[in-house]
PAMIMAR-905372 format. One line per field, with one value per residue (C-alpha): residue in three letters; chain; y negated, x, z. Coordinates in steps of 0.2 Angstrom, whole numbers, plus 5000, padded with zeros to 4 digits. Each point is the difference from the previous one (the first is absolute). Layout:
<nodes>
r = [ALA,...];
c = [A,...];
Y = [Y,...];
X = [X,...];
Z = [Z,...];
</nodes>
This chain:
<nodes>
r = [UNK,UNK,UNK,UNK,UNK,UNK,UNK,UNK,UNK,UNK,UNK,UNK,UNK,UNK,UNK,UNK,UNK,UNK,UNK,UNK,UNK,UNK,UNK,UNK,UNK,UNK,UNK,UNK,UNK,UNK,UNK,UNK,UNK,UNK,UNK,UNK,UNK,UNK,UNK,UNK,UNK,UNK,UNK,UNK,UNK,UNK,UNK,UNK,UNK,UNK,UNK,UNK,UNK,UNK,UNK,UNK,UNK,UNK,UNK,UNK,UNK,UNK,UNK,UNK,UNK,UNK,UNK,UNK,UNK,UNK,UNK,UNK,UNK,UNK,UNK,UNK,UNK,UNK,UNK,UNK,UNK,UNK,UNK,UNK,UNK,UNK,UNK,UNK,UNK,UNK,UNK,UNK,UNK,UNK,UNK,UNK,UNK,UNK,UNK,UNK,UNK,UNK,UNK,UNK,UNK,UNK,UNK,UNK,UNK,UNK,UNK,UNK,UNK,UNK,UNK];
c = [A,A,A,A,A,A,A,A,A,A,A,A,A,A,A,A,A,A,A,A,A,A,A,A,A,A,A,A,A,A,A,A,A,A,A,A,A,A,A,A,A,A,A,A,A,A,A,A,A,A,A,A,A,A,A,A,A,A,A,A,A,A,A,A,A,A,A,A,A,A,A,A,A,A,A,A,A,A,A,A,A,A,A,A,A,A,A,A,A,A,A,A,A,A,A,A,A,A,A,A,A,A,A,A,A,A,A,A,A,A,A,A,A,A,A];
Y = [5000,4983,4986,4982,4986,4983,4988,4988,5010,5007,4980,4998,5015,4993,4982,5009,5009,4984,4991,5011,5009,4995,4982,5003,5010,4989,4983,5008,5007,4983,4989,5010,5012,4989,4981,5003,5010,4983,4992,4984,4995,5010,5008,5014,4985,4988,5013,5006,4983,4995,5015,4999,4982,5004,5015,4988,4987,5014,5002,4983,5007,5006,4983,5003,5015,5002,5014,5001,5010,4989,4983,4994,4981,4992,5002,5018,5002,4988,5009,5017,4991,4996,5018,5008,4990,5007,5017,4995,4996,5017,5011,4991,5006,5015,5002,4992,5014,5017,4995,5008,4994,5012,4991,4984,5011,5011,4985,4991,5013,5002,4980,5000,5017,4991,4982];
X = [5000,5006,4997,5004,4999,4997,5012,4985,4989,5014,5002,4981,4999,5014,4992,4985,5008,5009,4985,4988,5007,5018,4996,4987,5011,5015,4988,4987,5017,5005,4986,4989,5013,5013,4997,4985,5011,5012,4986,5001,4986,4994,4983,5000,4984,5014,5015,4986,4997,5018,5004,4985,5004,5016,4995,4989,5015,5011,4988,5005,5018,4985,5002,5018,4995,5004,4993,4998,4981,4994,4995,4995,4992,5005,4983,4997,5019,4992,4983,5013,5008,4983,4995,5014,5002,4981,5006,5013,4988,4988,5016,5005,4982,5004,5016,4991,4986,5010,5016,5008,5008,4994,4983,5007,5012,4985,4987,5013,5006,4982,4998,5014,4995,4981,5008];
Z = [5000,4994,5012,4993,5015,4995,5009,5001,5008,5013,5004,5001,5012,5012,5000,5002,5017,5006,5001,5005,5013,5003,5002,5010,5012,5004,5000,5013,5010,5000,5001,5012,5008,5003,5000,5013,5010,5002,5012,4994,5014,5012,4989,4987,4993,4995,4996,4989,4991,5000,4992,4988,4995,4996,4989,4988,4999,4995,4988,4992,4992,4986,4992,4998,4990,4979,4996,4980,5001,5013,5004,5017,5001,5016,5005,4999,5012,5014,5000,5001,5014,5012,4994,5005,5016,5004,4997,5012,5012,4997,5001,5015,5007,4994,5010,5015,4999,4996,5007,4984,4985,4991,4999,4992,4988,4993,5000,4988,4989,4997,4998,4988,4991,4996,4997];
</nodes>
């Protein structure tokens, strides 16, 4: 059996990991695992919305972004950014709640899986 592997859709499969699950890994372990853990104040409420704020703005290097196939308006990156901060928020609730990352990993793999 001949198997011939297009080198696009090898790239397209990676990305395709990266931003689906990778991405959603390391920014939940940082965002949610260890920037709350830091105790900026003394309330797991306000670790969460320091954390989640920060999430959105990091959202803002989108703008920077030259991708070829795509083209975001600055409008559509800061409506990403307040989205993204609520997410934040949600998955801060959802660390609150569970006491697991887990919760806030899953719940945005499945975010970015449905766009």
């Amino acid at each position: 059996i001949y198997v011939e592997y297009d080198l696009i859709d090898l790239e397209f499969n990676f990305l395709f990991f990266i931003q689906k699950f990778y991405a959603p890994f390391i920014e939940e372990f940082l965002y949610r695992g260890v920037l709350i853990s830091f105790k900026v104040v003394d309330s797991l409420f306000y670790n969460g919305i320091i954390s989640s704020i920060l999430f959105g703005l990091s959202h803002l290097r989108h703008l920077f972004d030259d991708y070829s196939d795509v083209t975001n308006s600055k409008e559509q990156i800061y409506f990403q950014v307040c989205f993204t901060t609520l997410f934040g928020i949600i998955c801060s609730c959802f660390l609150s709640v569970t006491g697991s990352i887990y919760s806030c990993i899953i719940a945005h793999i499945l975010c970015n899986i449905l766009g």
